[in-house]
N, CA, C and O atoms as a GROMACS GRO file, in nm:
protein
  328
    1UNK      N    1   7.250   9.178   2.870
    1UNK     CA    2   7.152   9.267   2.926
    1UNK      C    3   7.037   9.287   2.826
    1UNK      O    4   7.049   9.310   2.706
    2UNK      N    5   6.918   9.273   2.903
    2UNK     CA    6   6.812   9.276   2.815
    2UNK      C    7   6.754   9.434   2.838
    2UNK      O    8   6.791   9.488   2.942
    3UNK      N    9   6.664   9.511   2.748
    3UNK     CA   10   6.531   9.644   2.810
    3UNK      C   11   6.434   9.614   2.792
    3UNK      O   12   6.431   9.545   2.690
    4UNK      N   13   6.313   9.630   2.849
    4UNK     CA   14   6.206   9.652   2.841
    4UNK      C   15   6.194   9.800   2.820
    4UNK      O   16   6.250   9.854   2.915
    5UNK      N   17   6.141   9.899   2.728
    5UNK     CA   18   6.092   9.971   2.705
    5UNK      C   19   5.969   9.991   2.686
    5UNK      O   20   5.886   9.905   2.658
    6UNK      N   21   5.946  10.138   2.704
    6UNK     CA   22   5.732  10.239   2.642
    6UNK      C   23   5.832  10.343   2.550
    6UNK      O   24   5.946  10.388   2.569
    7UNK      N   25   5.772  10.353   2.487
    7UNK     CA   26   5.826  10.468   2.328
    7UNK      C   27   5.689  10.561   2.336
    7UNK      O   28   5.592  10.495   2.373
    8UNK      N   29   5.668  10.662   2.317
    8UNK     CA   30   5.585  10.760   2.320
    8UNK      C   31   5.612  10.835   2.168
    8UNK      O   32   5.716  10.879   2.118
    9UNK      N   33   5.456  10.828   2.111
    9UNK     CA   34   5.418  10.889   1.996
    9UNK      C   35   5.375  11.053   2.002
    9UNK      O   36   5.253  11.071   1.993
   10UNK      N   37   5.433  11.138   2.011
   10UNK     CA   38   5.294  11.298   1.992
   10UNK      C   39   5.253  11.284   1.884
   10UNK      O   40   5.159  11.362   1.879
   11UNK      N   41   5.264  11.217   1.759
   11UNK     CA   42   5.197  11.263   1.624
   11UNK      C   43   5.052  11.176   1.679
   11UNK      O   44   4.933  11.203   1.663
   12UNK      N   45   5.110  11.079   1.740
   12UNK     CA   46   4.968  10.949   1.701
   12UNK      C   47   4.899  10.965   1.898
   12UNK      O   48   4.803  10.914   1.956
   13UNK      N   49   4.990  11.046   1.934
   13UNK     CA   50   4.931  11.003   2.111
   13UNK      C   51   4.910  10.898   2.142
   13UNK      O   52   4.810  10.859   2.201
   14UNK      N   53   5.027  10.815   2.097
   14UNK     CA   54   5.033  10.629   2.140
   14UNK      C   55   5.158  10.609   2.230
   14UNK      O   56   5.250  10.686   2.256
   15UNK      N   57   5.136  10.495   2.267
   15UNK     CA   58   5.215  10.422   2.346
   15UNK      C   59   5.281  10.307   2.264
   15UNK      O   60   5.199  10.237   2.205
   16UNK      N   61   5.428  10.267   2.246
   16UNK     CA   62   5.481  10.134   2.258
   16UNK      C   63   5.560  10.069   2.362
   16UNK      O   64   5.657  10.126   2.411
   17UNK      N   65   5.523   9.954   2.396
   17UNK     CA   66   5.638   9.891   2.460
   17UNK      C   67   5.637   9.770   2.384
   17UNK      O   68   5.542   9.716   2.328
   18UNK      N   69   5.794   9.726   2.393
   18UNK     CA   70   5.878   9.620   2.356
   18UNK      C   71   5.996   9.612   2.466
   18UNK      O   72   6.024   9.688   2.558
   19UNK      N   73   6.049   9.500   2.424
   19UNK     CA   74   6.128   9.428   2.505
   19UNK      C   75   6.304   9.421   2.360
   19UNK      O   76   6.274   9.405   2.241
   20UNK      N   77   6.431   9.433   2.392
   20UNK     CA   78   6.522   9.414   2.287
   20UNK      C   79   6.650   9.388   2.407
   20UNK      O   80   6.650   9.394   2.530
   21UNK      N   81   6.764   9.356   2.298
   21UNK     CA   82   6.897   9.348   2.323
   21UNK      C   83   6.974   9.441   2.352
   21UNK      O   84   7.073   9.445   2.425
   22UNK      N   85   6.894   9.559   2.258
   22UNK     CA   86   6.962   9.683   2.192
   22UNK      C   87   6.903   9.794   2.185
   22UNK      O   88   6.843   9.846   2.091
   23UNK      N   89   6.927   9.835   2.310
   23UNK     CA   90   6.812   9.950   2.284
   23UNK      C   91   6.832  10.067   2.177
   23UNK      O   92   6.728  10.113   2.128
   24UNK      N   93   6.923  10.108   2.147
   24UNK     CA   94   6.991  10.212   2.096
   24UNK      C   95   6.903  10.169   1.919
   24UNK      O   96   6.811  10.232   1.865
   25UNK      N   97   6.973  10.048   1.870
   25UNK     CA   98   6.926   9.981   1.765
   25UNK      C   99   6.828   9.976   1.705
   25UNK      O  100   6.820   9.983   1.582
   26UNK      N  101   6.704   9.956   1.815
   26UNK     CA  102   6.519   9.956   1.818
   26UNK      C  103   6.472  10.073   1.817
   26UNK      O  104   6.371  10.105   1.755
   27UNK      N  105   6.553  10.160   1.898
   27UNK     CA  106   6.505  10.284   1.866
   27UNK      C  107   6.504  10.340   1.747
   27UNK      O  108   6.398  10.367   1.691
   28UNK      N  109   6.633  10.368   1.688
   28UNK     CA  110   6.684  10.397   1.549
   28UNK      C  111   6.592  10.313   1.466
   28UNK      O  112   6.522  10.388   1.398
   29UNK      N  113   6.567  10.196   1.448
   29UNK     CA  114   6.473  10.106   1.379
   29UNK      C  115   6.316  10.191   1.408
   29UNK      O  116   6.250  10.224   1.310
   30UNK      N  117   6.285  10.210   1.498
   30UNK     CA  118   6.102  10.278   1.481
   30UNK      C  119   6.143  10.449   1.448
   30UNK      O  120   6.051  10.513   1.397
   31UNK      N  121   6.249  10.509   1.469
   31UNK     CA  122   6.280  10.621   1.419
   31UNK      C  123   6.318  10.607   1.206
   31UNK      O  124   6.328  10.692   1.117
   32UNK      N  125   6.326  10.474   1.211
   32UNK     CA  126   6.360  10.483   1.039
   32UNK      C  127   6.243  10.423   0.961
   32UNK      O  128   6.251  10.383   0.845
   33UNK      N  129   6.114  10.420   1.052
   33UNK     CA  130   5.974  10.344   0.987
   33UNK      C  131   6.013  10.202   0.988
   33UNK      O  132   5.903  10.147   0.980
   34UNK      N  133   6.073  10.139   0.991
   34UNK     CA  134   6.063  10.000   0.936
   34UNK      C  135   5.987   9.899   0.907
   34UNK      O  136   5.983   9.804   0.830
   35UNK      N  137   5.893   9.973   1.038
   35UNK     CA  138   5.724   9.900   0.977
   35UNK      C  139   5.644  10.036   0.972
   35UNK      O  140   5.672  10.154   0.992
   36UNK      N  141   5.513   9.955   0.930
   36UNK     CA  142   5.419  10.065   0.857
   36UNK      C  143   5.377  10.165   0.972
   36UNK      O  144   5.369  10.285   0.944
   37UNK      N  145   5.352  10.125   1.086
   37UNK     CA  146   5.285  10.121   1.177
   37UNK      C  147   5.429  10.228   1.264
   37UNK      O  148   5.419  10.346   1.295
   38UNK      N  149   5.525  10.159   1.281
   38UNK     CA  150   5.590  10.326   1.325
   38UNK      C  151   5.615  10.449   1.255
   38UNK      O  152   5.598  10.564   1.296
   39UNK      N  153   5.666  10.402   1.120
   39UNK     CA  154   5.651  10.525   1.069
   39UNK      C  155   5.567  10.606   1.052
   39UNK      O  156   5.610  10.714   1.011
   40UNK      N  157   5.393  10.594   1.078
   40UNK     CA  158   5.334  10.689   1.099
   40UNK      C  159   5.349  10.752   1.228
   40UNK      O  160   5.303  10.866   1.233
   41UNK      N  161   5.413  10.697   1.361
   41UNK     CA  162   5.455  10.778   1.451
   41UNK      C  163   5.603  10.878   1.477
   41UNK      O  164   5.643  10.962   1.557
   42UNK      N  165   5.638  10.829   1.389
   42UNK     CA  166   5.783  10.902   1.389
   42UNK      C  167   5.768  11.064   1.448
   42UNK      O  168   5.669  11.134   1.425
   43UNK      N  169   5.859  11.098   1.508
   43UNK     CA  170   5.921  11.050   1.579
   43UNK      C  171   5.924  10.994   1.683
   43UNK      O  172   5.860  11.062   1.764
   44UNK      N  173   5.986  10.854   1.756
   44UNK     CA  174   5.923  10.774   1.891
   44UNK      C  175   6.050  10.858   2.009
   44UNK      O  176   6.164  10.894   1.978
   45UNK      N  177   5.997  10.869   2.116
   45UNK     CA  178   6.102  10.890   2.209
   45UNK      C  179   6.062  10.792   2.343
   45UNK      O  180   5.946  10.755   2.361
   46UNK      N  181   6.163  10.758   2.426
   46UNK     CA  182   6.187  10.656   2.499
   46UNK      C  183   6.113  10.757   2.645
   46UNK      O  184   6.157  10.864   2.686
   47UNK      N  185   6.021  10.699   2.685
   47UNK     CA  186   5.994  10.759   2.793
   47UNK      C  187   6.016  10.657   2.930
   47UNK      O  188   6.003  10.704   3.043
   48UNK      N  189   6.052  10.506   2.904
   48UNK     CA  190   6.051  10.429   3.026
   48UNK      C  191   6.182  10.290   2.983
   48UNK      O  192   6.173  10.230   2.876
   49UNK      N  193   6.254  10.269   3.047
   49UNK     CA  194   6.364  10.199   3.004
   49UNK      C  195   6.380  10.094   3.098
   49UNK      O  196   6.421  10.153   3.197
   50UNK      N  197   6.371   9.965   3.129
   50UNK     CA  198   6.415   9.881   3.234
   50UNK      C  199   6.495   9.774   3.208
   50UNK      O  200   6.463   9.682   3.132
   51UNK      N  201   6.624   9.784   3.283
   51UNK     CA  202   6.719   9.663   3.261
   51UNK      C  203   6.637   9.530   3.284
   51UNK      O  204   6.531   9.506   3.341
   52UNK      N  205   6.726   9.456   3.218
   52UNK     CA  206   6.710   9.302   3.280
   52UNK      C  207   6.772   9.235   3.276
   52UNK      O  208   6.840   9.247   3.174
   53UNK      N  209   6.818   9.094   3.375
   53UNK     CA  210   6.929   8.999   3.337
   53UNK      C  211   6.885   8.921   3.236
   53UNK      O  212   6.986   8.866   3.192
   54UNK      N  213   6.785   8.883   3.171
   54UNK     CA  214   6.733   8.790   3.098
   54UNK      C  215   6.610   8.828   2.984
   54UNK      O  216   6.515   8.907   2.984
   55UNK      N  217   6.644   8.765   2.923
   55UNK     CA  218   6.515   8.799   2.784
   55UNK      C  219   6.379   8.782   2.835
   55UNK      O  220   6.283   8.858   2.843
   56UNK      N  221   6.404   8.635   2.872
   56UNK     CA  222   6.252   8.589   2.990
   56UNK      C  223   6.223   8.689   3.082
   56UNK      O  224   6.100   8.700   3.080
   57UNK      N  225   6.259   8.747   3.141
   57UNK     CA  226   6.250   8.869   3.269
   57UNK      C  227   6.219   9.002   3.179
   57UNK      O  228   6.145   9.093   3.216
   58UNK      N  229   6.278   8.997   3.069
   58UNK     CA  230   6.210   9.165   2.983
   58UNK      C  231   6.102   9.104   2.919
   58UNK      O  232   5.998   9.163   2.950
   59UNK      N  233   6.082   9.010   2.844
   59UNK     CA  234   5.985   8.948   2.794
   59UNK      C  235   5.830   8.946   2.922
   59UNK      O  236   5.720   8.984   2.882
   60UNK      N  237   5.849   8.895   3.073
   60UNK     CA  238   5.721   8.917   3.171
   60UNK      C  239   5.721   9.076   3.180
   60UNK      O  240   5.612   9.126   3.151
   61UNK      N  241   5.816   9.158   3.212
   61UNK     CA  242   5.773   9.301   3.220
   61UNK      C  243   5.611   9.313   3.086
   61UNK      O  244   5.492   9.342   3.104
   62UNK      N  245   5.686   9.278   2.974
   62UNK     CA  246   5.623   9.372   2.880
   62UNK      C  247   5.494   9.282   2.882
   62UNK      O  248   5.390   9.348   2.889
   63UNK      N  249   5.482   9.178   2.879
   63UNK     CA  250   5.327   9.132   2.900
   63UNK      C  251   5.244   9.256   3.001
   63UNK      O  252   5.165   9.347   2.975
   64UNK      N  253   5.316   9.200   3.145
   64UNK     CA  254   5.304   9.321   3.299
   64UNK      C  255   5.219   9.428   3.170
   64UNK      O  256   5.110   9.432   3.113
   65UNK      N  257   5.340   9.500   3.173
   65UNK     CA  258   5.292   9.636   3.124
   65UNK      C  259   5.143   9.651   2.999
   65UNK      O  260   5.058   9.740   2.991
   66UNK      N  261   5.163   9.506   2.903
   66UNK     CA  262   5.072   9.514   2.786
   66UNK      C  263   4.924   9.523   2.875
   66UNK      O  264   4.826   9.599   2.879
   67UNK      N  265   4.965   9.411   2.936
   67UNK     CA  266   4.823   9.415   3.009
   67UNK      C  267   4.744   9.514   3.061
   67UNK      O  268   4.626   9.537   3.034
   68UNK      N  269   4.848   9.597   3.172
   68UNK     CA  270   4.794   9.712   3.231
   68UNK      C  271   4.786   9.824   3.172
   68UNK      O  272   4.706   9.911   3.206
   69UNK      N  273   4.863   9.835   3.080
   69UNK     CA  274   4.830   9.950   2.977
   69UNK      C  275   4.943  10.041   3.025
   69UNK      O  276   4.982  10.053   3.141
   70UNK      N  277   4.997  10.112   2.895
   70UNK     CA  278   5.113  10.173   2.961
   70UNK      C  279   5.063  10.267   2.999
   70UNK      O  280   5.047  10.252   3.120
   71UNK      N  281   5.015  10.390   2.956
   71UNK     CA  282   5.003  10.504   3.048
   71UNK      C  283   4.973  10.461   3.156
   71UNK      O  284   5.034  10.527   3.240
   72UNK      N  285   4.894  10.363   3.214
   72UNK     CA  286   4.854  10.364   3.337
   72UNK      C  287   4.956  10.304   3.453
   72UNK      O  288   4.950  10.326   3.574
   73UNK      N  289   5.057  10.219   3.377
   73UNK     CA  290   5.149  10.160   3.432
   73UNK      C  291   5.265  10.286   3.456
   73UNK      O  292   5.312  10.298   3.570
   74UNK      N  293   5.307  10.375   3.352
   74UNK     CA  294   5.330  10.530   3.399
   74UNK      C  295   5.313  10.561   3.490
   74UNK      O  296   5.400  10.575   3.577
   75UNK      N  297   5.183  10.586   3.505
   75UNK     CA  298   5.128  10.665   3.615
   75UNK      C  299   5.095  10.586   3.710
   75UNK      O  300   5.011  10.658   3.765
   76UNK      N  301   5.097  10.480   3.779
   76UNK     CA  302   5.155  10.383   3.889
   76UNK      C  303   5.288  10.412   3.897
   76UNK      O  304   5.333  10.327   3.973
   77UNK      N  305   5.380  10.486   3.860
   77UNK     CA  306   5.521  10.470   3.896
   77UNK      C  307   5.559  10.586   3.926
   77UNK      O  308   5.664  10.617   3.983
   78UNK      N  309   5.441  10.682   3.872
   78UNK     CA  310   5.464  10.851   3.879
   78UNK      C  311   5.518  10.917   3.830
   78UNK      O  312   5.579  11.012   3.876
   79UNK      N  313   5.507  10.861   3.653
   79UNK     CA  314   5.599  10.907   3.612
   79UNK      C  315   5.510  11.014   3.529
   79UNK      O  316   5.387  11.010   3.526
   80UNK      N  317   5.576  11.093   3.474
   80UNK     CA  318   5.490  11.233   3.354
   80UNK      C  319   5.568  11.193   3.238
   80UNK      O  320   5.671  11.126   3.233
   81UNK      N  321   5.494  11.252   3.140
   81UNK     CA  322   5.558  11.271   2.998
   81UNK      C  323   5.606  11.443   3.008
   81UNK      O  324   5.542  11.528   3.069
   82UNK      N  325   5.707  11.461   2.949
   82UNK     CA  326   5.776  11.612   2.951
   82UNK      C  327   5.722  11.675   2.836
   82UNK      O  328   5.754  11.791   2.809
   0.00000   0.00000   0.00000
């Protein structure tokens, strides 16, 4: 099983999405800085999660989504931030 995830920043008011194996793992990984670039958002929380049977299939989501931009792809789905 593959995820496509959006991670939501309040420090930075950003958006990530990625695609992993593990979601649990990736998370903990942008929650421990591992690159430069999350750890100035710390803390990330998971606001959008989508299974997949295949890497290739989470891999087109997250293009999908890069392209359209996540908030906006959010808010095509109706979703809010809490």
């Amino acid at each position: 099983m593959y995820y496509t995830y959006i991670l939501y920043s309040e420090k930075l008011a950003v958006f990530y999405t990625g695609h992993t194996k593990d979601m649990e793992r990736r998370l903990e990984e942008h929650n421990r800085g591992k690159s430069a670039f999350a750890a100035k958002g710390m803390p990330w929380r998971v606001v959008y999660r989508f299974e997949a049977s295949s890497r290739a299939d989470a891999a087109k989501l997250e293009r999908k989504i890069k392209k359209r931009g996540a908030q906006r792809f959010l808010r095509d789905l109706n979703l809010q931030l809490a």
